[in-house]
C-alpha positions as a Markdown table, in Angstrom:
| # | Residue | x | y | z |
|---|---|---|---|---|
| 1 | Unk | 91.0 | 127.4 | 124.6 |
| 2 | Unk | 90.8 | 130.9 | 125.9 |
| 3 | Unk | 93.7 | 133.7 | 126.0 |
| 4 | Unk | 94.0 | 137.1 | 126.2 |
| 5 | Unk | 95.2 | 140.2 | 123.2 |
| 6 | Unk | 98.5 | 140.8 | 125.1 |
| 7 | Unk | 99.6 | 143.8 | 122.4 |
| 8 | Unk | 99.0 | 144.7 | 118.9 |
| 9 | Unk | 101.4 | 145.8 | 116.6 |
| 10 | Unk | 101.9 | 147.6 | 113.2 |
| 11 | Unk | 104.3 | 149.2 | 111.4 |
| 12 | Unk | 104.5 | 151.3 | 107.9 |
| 13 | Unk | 106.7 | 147.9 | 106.7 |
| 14 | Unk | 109.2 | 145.8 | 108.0 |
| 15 | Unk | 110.3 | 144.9 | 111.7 |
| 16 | Unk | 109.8 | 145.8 | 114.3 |
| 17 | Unk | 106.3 | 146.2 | 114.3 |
| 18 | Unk | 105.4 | 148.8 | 117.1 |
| 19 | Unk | 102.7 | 148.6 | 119.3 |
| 20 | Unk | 99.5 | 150.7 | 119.6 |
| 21 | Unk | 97.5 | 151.8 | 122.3 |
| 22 | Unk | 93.5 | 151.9 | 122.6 |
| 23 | Unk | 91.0 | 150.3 | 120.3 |
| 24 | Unk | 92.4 | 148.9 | 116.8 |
| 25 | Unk | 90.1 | 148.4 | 113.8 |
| 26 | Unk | 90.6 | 144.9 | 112.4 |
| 27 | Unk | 89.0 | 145.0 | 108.8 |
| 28 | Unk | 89.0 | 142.8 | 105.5 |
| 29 | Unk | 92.9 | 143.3 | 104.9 |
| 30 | Unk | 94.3 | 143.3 | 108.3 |
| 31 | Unk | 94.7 | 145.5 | 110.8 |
| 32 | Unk | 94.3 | 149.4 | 110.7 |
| 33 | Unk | 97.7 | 151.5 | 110.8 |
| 34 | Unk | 99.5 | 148.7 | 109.2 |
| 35 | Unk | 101.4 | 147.8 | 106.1 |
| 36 | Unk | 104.5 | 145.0 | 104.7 |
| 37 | Unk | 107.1 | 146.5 | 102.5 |
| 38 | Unk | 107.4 | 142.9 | 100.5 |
| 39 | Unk | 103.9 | 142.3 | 99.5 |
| 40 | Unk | 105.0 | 139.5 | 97.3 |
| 41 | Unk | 105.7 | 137.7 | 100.7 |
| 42 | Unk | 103.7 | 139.0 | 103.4 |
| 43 | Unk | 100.2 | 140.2 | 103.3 |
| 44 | Unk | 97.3 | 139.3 | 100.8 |
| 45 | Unk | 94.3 | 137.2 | 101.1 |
| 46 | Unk | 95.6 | 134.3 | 103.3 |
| 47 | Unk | 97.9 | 136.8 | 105.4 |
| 48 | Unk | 95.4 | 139.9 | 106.9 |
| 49 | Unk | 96.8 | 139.2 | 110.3 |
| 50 | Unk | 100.0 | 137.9 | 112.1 |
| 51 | Unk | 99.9 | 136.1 | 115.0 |
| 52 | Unk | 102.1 | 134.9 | 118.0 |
| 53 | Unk | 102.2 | 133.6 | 121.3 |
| 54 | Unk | 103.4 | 135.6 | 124.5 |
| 55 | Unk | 104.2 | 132.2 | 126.2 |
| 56 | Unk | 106.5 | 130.9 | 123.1 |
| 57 | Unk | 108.6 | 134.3 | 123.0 |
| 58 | Unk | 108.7 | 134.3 | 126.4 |
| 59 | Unk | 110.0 | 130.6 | 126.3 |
| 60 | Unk | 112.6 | 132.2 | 123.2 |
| 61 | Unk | 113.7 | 135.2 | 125.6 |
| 62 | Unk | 114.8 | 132.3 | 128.5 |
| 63 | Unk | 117.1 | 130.5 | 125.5 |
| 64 | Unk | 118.5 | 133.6 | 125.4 |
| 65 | Unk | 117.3 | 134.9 | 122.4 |
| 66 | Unk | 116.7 | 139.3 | 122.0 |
| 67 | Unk | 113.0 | 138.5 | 120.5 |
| 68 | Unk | 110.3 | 140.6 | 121.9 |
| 69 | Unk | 106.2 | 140.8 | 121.2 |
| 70 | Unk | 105.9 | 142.3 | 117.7 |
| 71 | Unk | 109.9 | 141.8 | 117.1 |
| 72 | Unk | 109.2 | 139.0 | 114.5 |
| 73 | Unk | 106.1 | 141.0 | 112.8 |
| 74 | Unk | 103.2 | 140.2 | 114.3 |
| 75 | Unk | 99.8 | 142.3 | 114.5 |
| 76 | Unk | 98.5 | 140.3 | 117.9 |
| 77 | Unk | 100.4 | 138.7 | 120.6 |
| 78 | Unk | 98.1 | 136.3 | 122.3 |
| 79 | Unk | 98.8 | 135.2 | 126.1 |
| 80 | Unk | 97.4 | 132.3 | 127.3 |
| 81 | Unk | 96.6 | 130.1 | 124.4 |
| 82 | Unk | 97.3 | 126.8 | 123.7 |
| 83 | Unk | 100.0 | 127.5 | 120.7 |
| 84 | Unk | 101.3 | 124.0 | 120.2 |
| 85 | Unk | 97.3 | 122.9 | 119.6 |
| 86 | Unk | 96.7 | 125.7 | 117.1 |
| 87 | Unk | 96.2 | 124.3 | 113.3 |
| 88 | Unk | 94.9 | 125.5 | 109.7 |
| 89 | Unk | 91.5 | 126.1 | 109.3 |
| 90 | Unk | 90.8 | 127.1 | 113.5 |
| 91 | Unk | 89.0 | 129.8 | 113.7 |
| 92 | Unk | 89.7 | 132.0 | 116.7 |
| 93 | Unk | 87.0 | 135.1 | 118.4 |
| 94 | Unk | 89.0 | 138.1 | 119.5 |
| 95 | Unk | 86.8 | 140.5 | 121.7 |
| 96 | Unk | 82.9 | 140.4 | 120.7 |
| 97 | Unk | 83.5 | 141.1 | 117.1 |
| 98 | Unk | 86.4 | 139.8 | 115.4 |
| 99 | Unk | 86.6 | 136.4 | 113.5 |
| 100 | Unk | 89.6 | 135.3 | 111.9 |
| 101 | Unk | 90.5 | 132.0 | 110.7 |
| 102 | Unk | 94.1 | 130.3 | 111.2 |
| 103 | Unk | 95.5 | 129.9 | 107.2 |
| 104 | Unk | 99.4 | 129.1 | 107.3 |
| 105 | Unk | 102.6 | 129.2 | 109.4 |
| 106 | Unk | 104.2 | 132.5 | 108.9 |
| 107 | Unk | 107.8 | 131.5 | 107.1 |
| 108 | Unk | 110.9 | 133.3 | 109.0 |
| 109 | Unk | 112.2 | 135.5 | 107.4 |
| 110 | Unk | 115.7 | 136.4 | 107.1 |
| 111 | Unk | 114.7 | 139.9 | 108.6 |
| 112 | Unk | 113.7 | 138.0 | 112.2 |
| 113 | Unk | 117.5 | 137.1 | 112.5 |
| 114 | Unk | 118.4 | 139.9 | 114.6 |
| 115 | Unk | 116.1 | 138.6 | 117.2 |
| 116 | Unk | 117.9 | 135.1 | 117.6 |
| 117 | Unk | 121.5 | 134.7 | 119.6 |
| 118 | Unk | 122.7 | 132.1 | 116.7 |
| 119 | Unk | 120.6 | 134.3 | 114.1 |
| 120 | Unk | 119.2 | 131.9 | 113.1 |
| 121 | Unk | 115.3 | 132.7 | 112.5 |
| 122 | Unk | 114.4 | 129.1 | 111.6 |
| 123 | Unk | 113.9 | 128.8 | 115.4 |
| 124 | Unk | 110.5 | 129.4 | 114.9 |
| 125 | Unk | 110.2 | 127.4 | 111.6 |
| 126 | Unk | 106.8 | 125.3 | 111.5 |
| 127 | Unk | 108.4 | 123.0 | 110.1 |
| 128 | Unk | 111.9 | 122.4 | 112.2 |
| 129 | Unk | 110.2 | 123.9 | 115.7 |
| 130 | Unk | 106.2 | 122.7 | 115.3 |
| 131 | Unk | 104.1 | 124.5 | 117.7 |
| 132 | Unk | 107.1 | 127.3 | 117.7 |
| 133 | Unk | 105.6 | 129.5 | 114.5 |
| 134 | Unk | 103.9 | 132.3 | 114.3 |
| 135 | Unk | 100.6 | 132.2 | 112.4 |
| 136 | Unk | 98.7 | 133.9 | 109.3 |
| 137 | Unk | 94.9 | 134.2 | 109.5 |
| 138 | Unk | 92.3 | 135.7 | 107.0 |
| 139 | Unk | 89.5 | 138.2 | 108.7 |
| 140 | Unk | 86.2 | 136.4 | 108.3 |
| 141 | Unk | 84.4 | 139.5 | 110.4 |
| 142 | Unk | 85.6 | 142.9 | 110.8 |
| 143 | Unk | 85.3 | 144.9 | 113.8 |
| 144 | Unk | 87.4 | 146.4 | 116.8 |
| 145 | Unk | 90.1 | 144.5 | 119.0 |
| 146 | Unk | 91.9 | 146.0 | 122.0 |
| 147 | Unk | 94.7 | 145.2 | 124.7 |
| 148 | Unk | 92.9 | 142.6 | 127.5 |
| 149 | Unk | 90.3 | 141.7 | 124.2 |
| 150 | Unk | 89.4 | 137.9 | 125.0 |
| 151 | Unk | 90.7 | 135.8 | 122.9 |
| 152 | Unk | 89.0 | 132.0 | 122.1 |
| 153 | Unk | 89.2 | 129.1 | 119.8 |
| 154 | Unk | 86.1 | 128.5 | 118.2 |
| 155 | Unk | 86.4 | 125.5 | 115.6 |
Protein backbone atom coordinates (compact mmCIF):
# COMPACT_ATOMS: atom_id res chain seq x y z
CA UNK A 1 0.00 0.00 0.00
CA UNK A 2 1.34 3.28 -0.99
CA UNK A 3 -0.26 7.01 -0.45
CA UNK A 4 0.76 10.26 -0.26
CA UNK A 5 1.18 13.09 3.03
CA UNK A 6 -1.75 15.18 1.80
CA UNK A 7 -1.36 17.95 4.85
CA UNK A 8 0.02 18.13 8.23
CA UNK A 9 -1.52 19.69 11.02
CA UNK A 10 -0.89 21.07 14.55
CA UNK A 11 -2.28 23.25 16.78
CA UNK A 12 -1.25 24.75 20.49
CA UNK A 13 -4.44 22.24 21.68
CA UNK A 14 -7.74 21.46 20.66
CA UNK A 15 -9.47 21.56 17.17
CA UNK A 16 -9.02 22.53 14.53
CA UNK A 17 -5.66 21.58 14.09
CA UNK A 18 -4.06 23.99 11.32
CA UNK A 19 -1.96 23.12 8.77
CA UNK A 20 1.73 23.87 8.16
CA UNK A 21 3.75 24.55 5.21
CA UNK A 22 7.37 23.13 4.32
CA UNK A 23 9.31 20.47 6.11
CA UNK A 24 7.84 19.26 9.62
CA UNK A 25 10.12 17.51 12.18
CA UNK A 26 8.42 14.28 13.42
CA UNK A 27 10.42 13.34 16.72
CA UNK A 28 9.90 10.84 19.79
CA UNK A 29 6.56 12.71 20.99
CA UNK A 30 4.91 13.68 17.86
CA UNK A 31 5.10 16.17 15.67
CA UNK A 32 6.96 19.57 15.97
CA UNK A 33 4.73 22.76 16.58
CA UNK A 34 2.17 20.66 18.21
CA UNK A 35 0.39 20.16 21.53
CA UNK A 36 -3.30 18.58 23.11
CA UNK A 37 -4.91 20.66 25.77
CA UNK A 38 -6.35 17.17 27.54
CA UNK A 39 -3.24 15.13 27.96
CA UNK A 40 -5.04 12.67 30.07
CA UNK A 41 -6.87 11.73 26.67
CA UNK A 42 -4.75 12.50 23.82
CA UNK A 43 -1.07 12.31 23.43
CA UNK A 44 1.50 10.15 25.44
CA UNK A 45 3.42 7.14 24.50
CA UNK A 46 0.81 5.18 22.27
CA UNK A 47 -0.55 8.60 20.73
CA UNK A 48 2.82 10.80 19.12
CA UNK A 49 0.81 11.10 16.00
CA UNK A 50 -2.84 11.31 14.58
CA UNK A 51 -3.77 10.01 11.61
CA UNK A 52 -6.52 10.11 8.84
CA UNK A 53 -7.53 9.40 5.50
CA UNK A 54 -8.25 12.17 2.68
CA UNK A 55 -10.46 9.56 0.91
CA UNK A 56 -12.74 8.80 4.20
CA UNK A 57 -13.25 12.66 4.86
CA UNK A 58 -13.78 13.16 1.60
CA UNK A 59 -16.45 10.18 1.58
CA UNK A 60 -17.79 12.19 5.14
CA UNK A 61 -17.95 15.74 3.21
CA UNK A 62 -20.34 13.84 0.22
CA UNK A 63 -22.80 12.66 3.48
CA UNK A 64 -22.87 15.97 4.04
CA UNK A 65 -20.96 16.32 6.91
CA UNK A 66 -18.68 20.08 7.50
CA UNK A 67 -15.43 17.77 8.35
CA UNK A 68 -12.32 18.89 6.72
CA UNK A 69 -8.37 17.52 6.76
CA UNK A 70 -7.09 18.33 10.31
CA UNK A 71 -10.98 19.23 11.54
CA UNK A 72 -11.11 16.11 13.71
CA UNK A 73 -7.29 16.54 15.06
CA UNK A 74 -5.05 14.91 13.11
CA UNK A 75 -1.25 15.62 12.50
CA UNK A 76 -1.20 13.73 8.83
CA UNK A 77 -3.86 13.35 6.36
CA UNK A 78 -2.82 10.49 4.09
CA UNK A 79 -4.40 10.24 0.36
CA UNK A 80 -4.27 7.21 -1.29
CA UNK A 81 -4.03 4.54 1.35
CA UNK A 82 -5.96 1.68 1.88
CA UNK A 83 -7.80 2.91 5.23
CA UNK A 84 -10.31 0.07 5.73
CA UNK A 85 -7.00 -2.46 5.59
CA UNK A 86 -5.05 -0.41 8.14
CA UNK A 87 -4.77 -2.45 11.72
CA UNK A 88 -2.70 -2.31 15.19
CA UNK A 89 0.69 -3.05 15.09
CA UNK A 90 1.28 -1.86 10.93
CA UNK A 91 3.98 -0.06 10.66
CA UNK A 92 3.80 2.70 7.99
CA UNK A 93 7.35 4.78 6.17
CA UNK A 94 6.51 8.41 5.63
CA UNK A 95 9.18 10.12 3.26
CA UNK A 96 12.81 8.38 3.63
CA UNK A 97 12.93 8.77 7.34
CA UNK A 98 9.97 8.43 9.41
CA UNK A 99 8.77 5.17 11.03
CA UNK A 100 5.72 5.10 12.98
CA UNK A 101 3.80 2.14 14.03
CA UNK A 102 -0.22 2.07 13.99
CA UNK A 103 -1.19 1.67 18.08
CA UNK A 104 -5.10 2.35 18.48
CA UNK A 105 -8.25 3.89 16.91
CA UNK A 106 -8.43 7.47 17.97
CA UNK A 107 -11.89 7.71 20.20
CA UNK A 108 -14.21 10.73 18.94
CA UNK A 109 -14.36 13.04 20.95
CA UNK A 110 -17.20 15.09 21.76
CA UNK A 111 -15.08 18.15 20.46
CA UNK A 112 -15.31 16.56 16.65
CA UNK A 113 -19.20 17.20 16.86
CA UNK A 114 -19.12 20.30 15.15
CA UNK A 115 -17.81 18.64 12.15
CA UNK A 116 -20.87 16.15 11.67
CA UNK A 117 -24.58 17.40 10.32
CA UNK A 118 -26.35 15.05 13.13
CA UNK A 119 -23.23 15.94 15.54
CA UNK A 120 -22.80 13.06 16.12
CA UNK A 121 -18.85 12.25 16.13
CA UNK A 122 -19.35 8.56 16.58
CA UNK A 123 -19.42 8.52 12.78
CA UNK A 124 -16.05 7.76 12.80
CA UNK A 125 -16.10 5.39 15.86
CA UNK A 126 -13.86 2.18 15.26
CA UNK A 127 -16.07 0.47 16.68
CA UNK A 128 -19.73 1.53 15.06
CA UNK A 129 -17.93 2.69 11.52
CA UNK A 130 -14.69 0.04 11.20
CA UNK A 131 -12.38 1.31 8.60
CA UNK A 132 -13.99 4.97 9.29
CA UNK A 133 -11.41 6.04 12.36
CA UNK A 134 -8.80 7.91 12.53
CA UNK A 135 -5.63 6.34 13.90
CA UNK A 136 -2.84 6.84 16.81
CA UNK A 137 0.76 5.69 16.08
CA UNK A 138 4.00 5.80 18.26
CA UNK A 139 7.30 7.29 16.31
CA UNK A 140 9.70 4.32 16.01
CA UNK A 141 12.25 6.74 14.00
CA UNK A 142 12.45 10.44 13.98
CA UNK A 143 13.14 12.51 11.12
CA UNK A 144 11.43 15.07 8.69
CA UNK A 145 8.06 14.67 6.72
CA UNK A 146 6.58 17.10 4.23
CA UNK A 147 3.44 17.69 1.96
CA UNK A 148 3.76 14.99 -1.29
CA UNK A 149 6.18 12.79 1.40
CA UNK A 150 5.44 9.12 0.27
CA UNK A 151 3.68 7.35 2.29
CA UNK A 152 3.85 3.13 2.58
CA UNK A 153 2.80 0.25 4.61
CA UNK A 154 5.59 -1.71 5.62
CA UNK A 155 4.43 -4.66 8.00
Amino acid sequence: MDGRVHQIAVSSGGVPKLPVDGPVRVHESGVSGDDQADKKHHGGPEQHVCLFSLEVIEALRAEGHPIHPGASGENITISGLDWAGLARGQRMLIGDEVELEITWPAIPCGKNSRWFADRDSNRISYDLHPGWSRWYAKVLTPGTIEIGSSVTVTK
